[in-house]
C-alpha positions as CSV (number, residue, x, y, z in Angstrom):
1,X,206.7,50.8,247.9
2,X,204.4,49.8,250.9
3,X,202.1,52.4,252.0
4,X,202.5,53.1,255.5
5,X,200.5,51.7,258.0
6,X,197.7,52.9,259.6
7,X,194.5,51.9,261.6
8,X,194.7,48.0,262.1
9,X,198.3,47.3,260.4
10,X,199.2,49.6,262.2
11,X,197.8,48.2,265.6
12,X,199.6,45.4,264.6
13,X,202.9,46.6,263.3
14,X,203.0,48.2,267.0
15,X,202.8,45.1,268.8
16,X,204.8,43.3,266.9
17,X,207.6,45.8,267.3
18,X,206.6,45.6,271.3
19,X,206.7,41.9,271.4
20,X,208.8,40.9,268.5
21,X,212.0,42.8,269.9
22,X,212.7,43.4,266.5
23,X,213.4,39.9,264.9
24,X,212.4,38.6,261.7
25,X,208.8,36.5,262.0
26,X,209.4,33.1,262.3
27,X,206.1,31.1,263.3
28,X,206.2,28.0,265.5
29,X,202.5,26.1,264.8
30,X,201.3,24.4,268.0
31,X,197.4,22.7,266.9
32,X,195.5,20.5,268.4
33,X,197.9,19.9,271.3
34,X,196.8,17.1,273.5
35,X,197.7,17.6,277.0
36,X,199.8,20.6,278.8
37,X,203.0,19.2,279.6
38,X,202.9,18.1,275.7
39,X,201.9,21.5,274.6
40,X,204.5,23.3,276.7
41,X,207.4,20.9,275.6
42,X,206.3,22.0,271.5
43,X,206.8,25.8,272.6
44,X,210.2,25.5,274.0
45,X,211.3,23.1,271.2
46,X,209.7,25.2,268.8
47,X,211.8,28.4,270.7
48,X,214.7,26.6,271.0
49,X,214.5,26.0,266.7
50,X,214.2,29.7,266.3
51,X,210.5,30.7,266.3
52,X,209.8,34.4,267.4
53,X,206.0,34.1,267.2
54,X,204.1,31.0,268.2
55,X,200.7,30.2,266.1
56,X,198.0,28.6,268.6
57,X,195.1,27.1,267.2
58,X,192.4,24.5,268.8
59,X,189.5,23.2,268.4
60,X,187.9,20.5,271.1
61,X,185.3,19.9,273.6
62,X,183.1,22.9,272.5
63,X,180.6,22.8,275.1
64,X,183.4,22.1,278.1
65,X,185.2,25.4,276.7
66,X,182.0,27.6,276.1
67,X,181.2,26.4,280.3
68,X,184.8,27.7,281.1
69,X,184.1,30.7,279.6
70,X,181.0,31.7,280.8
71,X,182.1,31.0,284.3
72,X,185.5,32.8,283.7
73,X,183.5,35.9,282.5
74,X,180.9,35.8,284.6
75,X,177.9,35.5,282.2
76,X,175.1,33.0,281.6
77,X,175.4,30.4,279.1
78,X,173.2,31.7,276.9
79,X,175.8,34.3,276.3
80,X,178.1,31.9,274.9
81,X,175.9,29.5,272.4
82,X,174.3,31.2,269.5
83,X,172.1,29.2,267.5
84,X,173.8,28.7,263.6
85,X,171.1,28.2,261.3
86,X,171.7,24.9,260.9
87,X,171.1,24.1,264.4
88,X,167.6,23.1,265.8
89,X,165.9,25.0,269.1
90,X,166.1,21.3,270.6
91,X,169.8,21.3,270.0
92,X,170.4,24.5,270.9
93,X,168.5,24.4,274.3
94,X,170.7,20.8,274.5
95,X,173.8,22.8,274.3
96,X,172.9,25.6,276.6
97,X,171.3,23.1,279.2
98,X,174.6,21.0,278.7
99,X,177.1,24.0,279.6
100,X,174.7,24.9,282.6
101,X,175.6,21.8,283.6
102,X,179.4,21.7,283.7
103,X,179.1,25.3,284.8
104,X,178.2,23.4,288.1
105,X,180.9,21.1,288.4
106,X,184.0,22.1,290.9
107,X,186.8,22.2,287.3
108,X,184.6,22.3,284.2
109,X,188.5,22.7,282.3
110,X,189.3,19.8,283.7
111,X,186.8,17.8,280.9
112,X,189.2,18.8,277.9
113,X,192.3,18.6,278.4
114,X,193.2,20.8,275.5
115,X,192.1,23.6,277.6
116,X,194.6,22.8,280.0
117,X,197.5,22.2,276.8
118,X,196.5,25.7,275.6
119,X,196.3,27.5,278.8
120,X,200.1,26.2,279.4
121,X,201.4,26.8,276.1
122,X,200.4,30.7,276.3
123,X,202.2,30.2,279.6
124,X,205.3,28.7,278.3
125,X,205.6,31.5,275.6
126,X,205.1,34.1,278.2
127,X,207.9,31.9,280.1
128,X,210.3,32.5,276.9
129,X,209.4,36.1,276.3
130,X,208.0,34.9,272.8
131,X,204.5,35.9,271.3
132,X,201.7,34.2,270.8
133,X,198.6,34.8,267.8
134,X,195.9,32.7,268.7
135,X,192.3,31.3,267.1
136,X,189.8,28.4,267.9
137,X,187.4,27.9,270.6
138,X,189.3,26.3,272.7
139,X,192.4,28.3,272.5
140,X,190.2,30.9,273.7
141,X,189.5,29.0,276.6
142,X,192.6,28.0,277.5
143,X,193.5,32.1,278.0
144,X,190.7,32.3,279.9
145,X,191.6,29.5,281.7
146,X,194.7,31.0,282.7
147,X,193.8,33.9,284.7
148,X,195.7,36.7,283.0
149,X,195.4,38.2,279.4
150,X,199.3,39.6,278.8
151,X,199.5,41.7,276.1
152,X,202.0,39.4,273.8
153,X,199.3,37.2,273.3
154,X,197.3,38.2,270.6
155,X,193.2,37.5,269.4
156,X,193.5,36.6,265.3
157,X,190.3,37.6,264.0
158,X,187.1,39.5,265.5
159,X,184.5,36.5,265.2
160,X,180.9,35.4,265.0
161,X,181.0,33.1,267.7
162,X,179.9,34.8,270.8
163,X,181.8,32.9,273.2
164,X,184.8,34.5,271.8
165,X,183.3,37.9,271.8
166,X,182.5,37.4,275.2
167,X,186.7,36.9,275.8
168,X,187.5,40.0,273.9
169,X,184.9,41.8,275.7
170,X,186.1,40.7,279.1
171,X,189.6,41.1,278.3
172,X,188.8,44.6,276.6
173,X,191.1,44.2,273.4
174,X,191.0,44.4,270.2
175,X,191.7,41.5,267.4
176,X,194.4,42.1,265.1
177,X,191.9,41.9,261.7
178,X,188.3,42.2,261.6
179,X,187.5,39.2,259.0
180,X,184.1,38.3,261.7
181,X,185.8,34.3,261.2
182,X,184.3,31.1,263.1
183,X,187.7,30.9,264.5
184,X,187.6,27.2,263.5
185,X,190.1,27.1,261.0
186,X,193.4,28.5,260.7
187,X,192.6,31.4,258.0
188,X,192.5,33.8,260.2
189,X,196.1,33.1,261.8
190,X,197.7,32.9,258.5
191,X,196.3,36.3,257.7
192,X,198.0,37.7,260.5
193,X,201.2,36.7,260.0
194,X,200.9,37.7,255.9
195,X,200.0,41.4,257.7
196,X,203.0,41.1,259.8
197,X,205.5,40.5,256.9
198,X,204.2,43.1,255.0
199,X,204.0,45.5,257.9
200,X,207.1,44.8,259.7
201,X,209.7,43.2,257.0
202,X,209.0,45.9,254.5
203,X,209.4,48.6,257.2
């Protein structure tokens, strides 16, 4: 028997009962999509094929996304680029002198347009009443990008990169797991939704 859940799983056996209306998990994956009227035609077709969650996961123009948001969230760029230990103090000043820079420019979304493909595929779900767990830089971004954080969309992982602590901060909520991921892979998604089967089919 499943234990019943509590702290975390239970966080998330909550909101999937609030925005899952009860059906069975079926993920759509949307990755990597390239522009927004592409991004918001793979939500509807994959909630037209019977997905009841969609999985969102980009990756991108890093330093276009980190400039969105930092100017989003109203903080300097050196909130939003850490310095991995592989990374030089030359390329790290590169980086932050780099989003300084787009942080001046009238659209600083407007340089990746996967910002723009994830910002309308949260929309699109919200559109079709159906969930989305998201990860990756610029899926971040894109929810930034949008102007309002709804409460069926929903952070995968707490992470390490600050540019994404700086989203949950601003948004004030909660991940569903605290694995402290990149966010530039899919692990953290796919831990999610192995929670959510064994928190809401076994319930």
């Amino acid at each position: 028997m499943t234990p019943t859940p509590s702290g975390d799983l239970l966080r998330l056996a909550t909101w999937w009962r609030d925005h899952g209306f009860g059906n069975e998990p079926k993920v759509g994956w949307i990755v990597d999509p390239a522009d927004k009227n592409m991004a918001a035609t793979q939500v509807n077709q994959a909630v037209d094929s019977g997905a009841t969650v969609i999985a969102l996961l980009s990756h991108g123009h890093e330093v276009a996304a980190r400039a969105v948001i930092s100017v989003r969230a109203s903080v300097t760029p050196v909130h939003v680029r850490d310095q991995p230990s592989k990374m030089s103090d030359l390329e790290w000043m590169t980086d932050v002198a780099a989003i300084r820079d787009i942080r001046a420019t009238a659209d600083p979304q407007a340089l990746d347009p996967e910002i723009d493909a994830c910002a309308a595929a949260l929309a699109s779900a919200h559109k079709r009443s159906t969930p989305v767990v998201f990860d990756g830089l610029i899926a971040y971004a894109g929810a930034m990008a949008t102007g309002t954080f709804h409460d069926s969309w929903l952070p995968a992982s707490s992470s390490t990169d600050p540019a994404i602590q700086v989203c949950l901060d601003h948004w004030r909520v909660r991940p569903a797991v605290d694995l402290r991921l990149r966010g530039d892979d899919d692990l953290g998604l796919r831990a999610v939704f192995a929670l959510i089967d064994l928190v809401v089919t076994e319930h």
